[in-house]
Chimera marker file (.cmm) of the C-alpha trace (Angstrom):
<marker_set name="trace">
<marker id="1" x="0.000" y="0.000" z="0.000" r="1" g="1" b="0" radius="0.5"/>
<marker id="2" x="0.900" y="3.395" z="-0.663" r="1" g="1" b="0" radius="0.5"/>
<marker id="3" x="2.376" y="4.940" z="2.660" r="1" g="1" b="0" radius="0.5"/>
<marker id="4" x="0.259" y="8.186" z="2.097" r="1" g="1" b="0" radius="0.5"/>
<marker id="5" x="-2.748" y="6.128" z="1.783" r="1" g="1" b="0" radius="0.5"/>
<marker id="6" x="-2.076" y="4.362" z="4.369" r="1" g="1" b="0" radius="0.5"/>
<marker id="7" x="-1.785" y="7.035" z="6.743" r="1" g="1" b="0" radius="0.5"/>
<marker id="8" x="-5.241" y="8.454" z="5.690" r="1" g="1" b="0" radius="0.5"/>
<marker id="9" x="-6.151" y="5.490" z="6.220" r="1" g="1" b="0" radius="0.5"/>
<marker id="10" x="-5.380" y="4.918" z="9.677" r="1" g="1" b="0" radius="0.5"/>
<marker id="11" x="-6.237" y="8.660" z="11.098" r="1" g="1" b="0" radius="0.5"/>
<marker id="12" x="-9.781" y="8.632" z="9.904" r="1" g="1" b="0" radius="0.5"/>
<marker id="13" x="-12.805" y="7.311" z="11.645" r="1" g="1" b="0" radius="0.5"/>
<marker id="14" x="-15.663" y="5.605" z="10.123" r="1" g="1" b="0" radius="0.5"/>
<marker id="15" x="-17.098" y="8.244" z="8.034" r="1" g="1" b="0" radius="0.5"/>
<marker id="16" x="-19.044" y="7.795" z="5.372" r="1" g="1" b="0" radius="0.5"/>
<marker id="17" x="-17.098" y="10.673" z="2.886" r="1" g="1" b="0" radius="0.5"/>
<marker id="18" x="-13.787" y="10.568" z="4.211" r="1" g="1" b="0" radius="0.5"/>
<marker id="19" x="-11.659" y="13.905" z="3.105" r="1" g="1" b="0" radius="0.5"/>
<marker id="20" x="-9.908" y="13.438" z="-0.250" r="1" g="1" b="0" radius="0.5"/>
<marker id="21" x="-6.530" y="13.305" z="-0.675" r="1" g="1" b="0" radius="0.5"/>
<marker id="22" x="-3.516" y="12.978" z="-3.622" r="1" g="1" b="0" radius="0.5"/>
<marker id="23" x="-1.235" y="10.016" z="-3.565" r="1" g="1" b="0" radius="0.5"/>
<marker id="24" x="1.451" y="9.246" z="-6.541" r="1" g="1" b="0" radius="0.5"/>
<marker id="25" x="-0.860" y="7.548" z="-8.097" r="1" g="1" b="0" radius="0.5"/>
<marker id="26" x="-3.776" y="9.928" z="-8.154" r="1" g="1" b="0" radius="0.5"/>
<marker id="27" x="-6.826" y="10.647" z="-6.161" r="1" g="1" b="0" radius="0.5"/>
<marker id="28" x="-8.065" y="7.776" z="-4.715" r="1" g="1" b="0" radius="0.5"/>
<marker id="29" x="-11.118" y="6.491" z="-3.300" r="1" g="1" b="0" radius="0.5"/>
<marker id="30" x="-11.221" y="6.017" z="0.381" r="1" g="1" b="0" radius="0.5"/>
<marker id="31" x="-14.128" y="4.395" z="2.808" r="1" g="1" b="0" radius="0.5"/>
<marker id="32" x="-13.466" y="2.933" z="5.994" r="1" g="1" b="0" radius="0.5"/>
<marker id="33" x="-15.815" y="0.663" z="6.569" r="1" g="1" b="0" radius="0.5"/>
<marker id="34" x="-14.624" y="-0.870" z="9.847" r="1" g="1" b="0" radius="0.5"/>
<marker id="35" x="-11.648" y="-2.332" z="12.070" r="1" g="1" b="0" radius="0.5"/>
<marker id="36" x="-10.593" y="-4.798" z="13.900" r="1" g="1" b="0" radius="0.5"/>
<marker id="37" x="-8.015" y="-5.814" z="16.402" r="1" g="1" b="0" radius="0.5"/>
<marker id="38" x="-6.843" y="-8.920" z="14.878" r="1" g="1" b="0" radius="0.5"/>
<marker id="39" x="-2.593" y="-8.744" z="14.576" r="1" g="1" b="0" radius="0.5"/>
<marker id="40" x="-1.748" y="-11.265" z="11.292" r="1" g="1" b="0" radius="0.5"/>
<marker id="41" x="1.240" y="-12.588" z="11.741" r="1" g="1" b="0" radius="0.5"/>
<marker id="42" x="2.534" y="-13.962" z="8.529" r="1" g="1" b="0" radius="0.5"/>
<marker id="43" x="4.206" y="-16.643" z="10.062" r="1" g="1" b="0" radius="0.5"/>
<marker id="44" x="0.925" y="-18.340" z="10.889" r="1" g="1" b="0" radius="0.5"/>
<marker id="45" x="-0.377" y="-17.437" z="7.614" r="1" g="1" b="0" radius="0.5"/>
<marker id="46" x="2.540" y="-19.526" z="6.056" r="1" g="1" b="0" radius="0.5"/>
<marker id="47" x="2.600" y="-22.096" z="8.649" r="1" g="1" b="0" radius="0.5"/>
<marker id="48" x="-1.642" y="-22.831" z="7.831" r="1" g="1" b="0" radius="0.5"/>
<marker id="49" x="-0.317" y="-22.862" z="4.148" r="1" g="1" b="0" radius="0.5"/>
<marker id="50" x="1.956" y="-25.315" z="4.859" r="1" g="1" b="0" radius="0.5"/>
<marker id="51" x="-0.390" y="-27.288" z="6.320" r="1" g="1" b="0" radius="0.5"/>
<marker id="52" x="-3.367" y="-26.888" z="4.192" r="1" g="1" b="0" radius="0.5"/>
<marker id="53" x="-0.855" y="-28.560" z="1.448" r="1" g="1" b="0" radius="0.5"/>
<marker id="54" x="0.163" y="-31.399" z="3.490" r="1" g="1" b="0" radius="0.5"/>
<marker id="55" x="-3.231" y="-31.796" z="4.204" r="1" g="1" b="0" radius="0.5"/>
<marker id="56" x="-3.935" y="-32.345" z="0.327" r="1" g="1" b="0" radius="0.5"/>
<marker id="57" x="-0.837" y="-34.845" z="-0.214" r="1" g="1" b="0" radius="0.5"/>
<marker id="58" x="-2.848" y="-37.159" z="2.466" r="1" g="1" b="0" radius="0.5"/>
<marker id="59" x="-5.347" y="-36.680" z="1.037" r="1" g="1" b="0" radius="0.5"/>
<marker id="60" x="-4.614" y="-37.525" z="-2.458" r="1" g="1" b="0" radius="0.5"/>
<marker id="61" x="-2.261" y="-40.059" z="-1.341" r="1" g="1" b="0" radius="0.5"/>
<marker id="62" x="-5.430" y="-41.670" z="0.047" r="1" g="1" b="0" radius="0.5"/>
<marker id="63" x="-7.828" y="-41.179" z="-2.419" r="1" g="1" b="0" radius="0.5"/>
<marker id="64" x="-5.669" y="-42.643" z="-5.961" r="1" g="1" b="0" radius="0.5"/>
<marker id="65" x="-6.465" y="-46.308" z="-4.339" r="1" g="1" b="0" radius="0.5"/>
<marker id="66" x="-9.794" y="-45.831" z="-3.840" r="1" g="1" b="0" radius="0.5"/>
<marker id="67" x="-10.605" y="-44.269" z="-6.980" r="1" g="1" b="0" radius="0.5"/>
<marker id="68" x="-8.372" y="-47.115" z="-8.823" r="1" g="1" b="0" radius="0.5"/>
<marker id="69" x="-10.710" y="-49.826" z="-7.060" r="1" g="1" b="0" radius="0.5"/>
<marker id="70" x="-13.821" y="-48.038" z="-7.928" r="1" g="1" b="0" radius="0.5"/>
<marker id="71" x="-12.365" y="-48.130" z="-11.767" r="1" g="1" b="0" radius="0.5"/>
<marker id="72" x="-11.502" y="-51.656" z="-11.557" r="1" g="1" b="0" radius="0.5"/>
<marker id="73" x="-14.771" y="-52.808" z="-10.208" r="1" g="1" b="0" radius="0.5"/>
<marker id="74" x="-17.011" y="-50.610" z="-12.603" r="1" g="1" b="0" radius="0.5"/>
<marker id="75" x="-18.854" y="-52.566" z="-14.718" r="1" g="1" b="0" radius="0.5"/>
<marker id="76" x="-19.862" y="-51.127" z="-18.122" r="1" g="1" b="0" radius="0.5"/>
<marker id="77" x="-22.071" y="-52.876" z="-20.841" r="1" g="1" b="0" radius="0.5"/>
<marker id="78" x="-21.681" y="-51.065" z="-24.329" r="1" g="1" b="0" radius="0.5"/>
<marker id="79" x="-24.501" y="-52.399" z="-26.914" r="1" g="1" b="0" radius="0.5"/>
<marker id="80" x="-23.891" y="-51.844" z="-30.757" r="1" g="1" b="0" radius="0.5"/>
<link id1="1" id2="2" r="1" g="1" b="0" radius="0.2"/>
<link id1="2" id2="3" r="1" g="1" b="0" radius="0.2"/>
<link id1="3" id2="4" r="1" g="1" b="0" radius="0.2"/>
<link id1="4" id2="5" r="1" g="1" b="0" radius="0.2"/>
<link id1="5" id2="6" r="1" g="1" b="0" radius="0.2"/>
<link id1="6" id2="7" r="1" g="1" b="0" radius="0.2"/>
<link id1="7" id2="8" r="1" g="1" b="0" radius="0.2"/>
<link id1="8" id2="9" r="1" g="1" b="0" radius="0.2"/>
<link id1="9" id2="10" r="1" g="1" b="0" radius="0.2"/>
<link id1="10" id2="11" r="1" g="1" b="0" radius="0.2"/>
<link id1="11" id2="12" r="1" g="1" b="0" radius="0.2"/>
<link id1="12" id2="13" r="1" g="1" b="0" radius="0.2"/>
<link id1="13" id2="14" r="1" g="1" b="0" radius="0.2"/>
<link id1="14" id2="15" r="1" g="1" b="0" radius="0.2"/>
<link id1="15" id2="16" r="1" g="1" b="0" radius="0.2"/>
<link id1="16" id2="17" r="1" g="1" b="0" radius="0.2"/>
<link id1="17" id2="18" r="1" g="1" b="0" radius="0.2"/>
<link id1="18" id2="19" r="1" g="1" b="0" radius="0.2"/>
<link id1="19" id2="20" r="1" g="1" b="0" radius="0.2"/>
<link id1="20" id2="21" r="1" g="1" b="0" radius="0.2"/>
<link id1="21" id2="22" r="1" g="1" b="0" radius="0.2"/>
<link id1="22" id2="23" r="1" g="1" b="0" radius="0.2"/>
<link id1="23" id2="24" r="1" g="1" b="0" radius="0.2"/>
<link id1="24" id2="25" r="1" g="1" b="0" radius="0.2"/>
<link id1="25" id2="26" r="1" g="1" b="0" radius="0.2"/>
<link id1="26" id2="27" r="1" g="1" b="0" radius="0.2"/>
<link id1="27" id2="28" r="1" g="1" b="0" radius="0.2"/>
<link id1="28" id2="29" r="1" g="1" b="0" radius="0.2"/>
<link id1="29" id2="30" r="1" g="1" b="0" radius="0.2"/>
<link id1="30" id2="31" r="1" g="1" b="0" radius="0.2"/>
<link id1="31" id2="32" r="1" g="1" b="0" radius="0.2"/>
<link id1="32" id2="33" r="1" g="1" b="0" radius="0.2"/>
<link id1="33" id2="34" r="1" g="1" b="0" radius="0.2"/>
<link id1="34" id2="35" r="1" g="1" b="0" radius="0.2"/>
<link id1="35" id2="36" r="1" g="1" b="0" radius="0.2"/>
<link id1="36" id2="37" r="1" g="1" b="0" radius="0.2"/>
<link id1="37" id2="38" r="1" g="1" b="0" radius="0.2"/>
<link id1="38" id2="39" r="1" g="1" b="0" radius="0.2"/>
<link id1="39" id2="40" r="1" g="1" b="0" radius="0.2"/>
<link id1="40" id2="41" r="1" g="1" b="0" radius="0.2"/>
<link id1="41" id2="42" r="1" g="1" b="0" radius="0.2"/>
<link id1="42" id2="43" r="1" g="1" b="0" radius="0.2"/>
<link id1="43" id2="44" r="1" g="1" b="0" radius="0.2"/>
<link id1="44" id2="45" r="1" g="1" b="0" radius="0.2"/>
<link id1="45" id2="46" r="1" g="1" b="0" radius="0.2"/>
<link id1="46" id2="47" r="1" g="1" b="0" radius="0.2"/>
<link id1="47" id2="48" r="1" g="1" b="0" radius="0.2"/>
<link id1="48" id2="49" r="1" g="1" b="0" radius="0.2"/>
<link id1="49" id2="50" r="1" g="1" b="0" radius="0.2"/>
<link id1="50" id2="51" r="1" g="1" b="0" radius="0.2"/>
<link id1="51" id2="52" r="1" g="1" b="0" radius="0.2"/>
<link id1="52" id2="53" r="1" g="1" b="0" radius="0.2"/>
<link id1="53" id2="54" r="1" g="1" b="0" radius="0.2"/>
<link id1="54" id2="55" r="1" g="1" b="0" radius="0.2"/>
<link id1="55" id2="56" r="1" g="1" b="0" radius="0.2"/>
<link id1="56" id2="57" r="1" g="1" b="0" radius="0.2"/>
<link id1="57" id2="58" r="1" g="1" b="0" radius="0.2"/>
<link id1="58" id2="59" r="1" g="1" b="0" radius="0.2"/>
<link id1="59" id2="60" r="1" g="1" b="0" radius="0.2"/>
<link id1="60" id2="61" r="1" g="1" b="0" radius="0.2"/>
<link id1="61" id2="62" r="1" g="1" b="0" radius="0.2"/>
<link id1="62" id2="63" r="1" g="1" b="0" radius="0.2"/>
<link id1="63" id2="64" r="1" g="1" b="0" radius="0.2"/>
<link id1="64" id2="65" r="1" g="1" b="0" radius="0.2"/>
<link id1="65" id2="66" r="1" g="1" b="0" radius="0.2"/>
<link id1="66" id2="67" r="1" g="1" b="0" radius="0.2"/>
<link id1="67" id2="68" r="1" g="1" b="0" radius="0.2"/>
<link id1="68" id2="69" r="1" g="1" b="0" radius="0.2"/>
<link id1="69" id2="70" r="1" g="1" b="0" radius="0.2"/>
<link id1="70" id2="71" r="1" g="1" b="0" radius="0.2"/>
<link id1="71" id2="72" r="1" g="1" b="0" radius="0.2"/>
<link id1="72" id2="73" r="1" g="1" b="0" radius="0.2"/>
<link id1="73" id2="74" r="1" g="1" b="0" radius="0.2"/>
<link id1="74" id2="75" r="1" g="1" b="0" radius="0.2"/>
<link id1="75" id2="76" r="1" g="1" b="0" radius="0.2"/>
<link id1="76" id2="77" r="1" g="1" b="0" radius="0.2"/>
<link id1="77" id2="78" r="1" g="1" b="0" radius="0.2"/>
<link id1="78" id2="79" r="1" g="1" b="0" radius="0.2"/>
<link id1="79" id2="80" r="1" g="1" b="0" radius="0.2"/>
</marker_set>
């Protein structure tokens, strides 16, 4: 983010026409529409990553034999 926008950003309130201001790339378009108090730590962001992909290995690790079995027992009758 742009640090002037982010500035603005941080010293209004919630308003619904916040004051305009210039950044290097123009005149943007500001609206606050809340906060919170959450602190994201991008550690834990990378770490959930992490194990989000694990996660999928397992699972497709688990799933290619069942989904082999399910080939091998499908019967299919084809009629000319």
């Amino acid at each position: 983010m742009v640090p002037n926008s982010r500035e603005v950003m941080t010293s209004i309130s919630l308003t619904r026409f916040p004051p305009r201001f210039q950044s290097e790339f123009g005149w943007p378009i500001l609206e606050v529409q809340g906060t919170r108090n959450v602190d994201i730590d991008l550690r834990n962001c990378a770490s959930s990553r992490r194990f989000n992909l694990i996660q999928n290995r397992k699972t497709s690790r688990n799933c290619k034999p069942v989904a082999a079995r399910c080939r091998d027992e499908a019967y299919v009758e084809i009629k000319i």
